[in-house]
C-alpha positions in Angstrom: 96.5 113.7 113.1 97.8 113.6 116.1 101.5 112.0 116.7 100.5 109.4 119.2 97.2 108.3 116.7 99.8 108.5 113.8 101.9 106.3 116.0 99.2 103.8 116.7 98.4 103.8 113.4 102.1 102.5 112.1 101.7 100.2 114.5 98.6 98.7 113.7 99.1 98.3 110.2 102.7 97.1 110.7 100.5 94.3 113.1 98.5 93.4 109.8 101.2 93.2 107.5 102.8 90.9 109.7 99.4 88.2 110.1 99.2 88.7 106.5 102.8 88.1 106.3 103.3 90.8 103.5 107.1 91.5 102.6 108.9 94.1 104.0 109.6 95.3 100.8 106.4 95.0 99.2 105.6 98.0 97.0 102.9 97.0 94.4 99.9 99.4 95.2 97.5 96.3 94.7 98.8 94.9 97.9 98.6 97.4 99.9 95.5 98.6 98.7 94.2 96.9 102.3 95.9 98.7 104.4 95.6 101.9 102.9 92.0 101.8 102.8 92.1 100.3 106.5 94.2 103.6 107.8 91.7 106.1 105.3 88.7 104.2 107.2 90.7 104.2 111.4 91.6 107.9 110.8 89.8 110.1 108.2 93.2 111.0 105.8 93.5 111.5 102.7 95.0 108.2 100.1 98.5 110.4 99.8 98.6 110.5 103.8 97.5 106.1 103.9 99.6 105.1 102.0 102.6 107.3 103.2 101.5 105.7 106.5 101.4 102.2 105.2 105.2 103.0 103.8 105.7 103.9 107.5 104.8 100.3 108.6 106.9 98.8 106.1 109.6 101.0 107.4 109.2 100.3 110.7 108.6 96.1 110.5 111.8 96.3 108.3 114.0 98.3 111.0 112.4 96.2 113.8 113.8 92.9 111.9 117.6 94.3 111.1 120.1 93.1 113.9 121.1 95.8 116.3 118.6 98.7 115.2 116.0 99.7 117.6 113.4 101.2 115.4 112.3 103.7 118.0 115.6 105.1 118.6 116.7 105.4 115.3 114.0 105.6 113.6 113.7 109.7 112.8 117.6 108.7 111.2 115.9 107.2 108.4 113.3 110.1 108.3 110.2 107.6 109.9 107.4 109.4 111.7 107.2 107.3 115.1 108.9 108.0 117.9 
């Protein structure tokens, strides 16, 4: 997958977490189970590949919310795909 797709991606799920106003910290599969079938469906990956995707999201919704973080900037410090 491409970076800017993989990028869209993170950022479209993180938009449906947030309507759905799932935690940031959420990490039963069940709940997710959504969104990992949403990204398998929008881009043709594997379920290991989703749900690291979905994982992504949470990641990035969570750094978005701390104080003083921009998730884009620092974002590779915390090993998080988008950029």
């Amino acid at each position: 997958m491409e970076e800017q797709q993989h990028n869209a991606q993170i950022e479209k799920i993180a938009n449906m977490l947030t309507e759905d106003n799932v935690s940031v910290d959420e990490q039963d599969s069940q709940n997710l189970q959504k969104y990992k079938d949403q990204t398998i469906s929008d881009c043709d990956v594997s379920e290991d590949d989703a749900i690291k995707i979905v994982y992504e999201a949470l990641l990035y919704l969570k750094l978005k919310n701390s104080s003083g973080v921009d998730p884009i900037q620092k974002g590779d410090q915390f090993g998080a795909g988008f950029s």
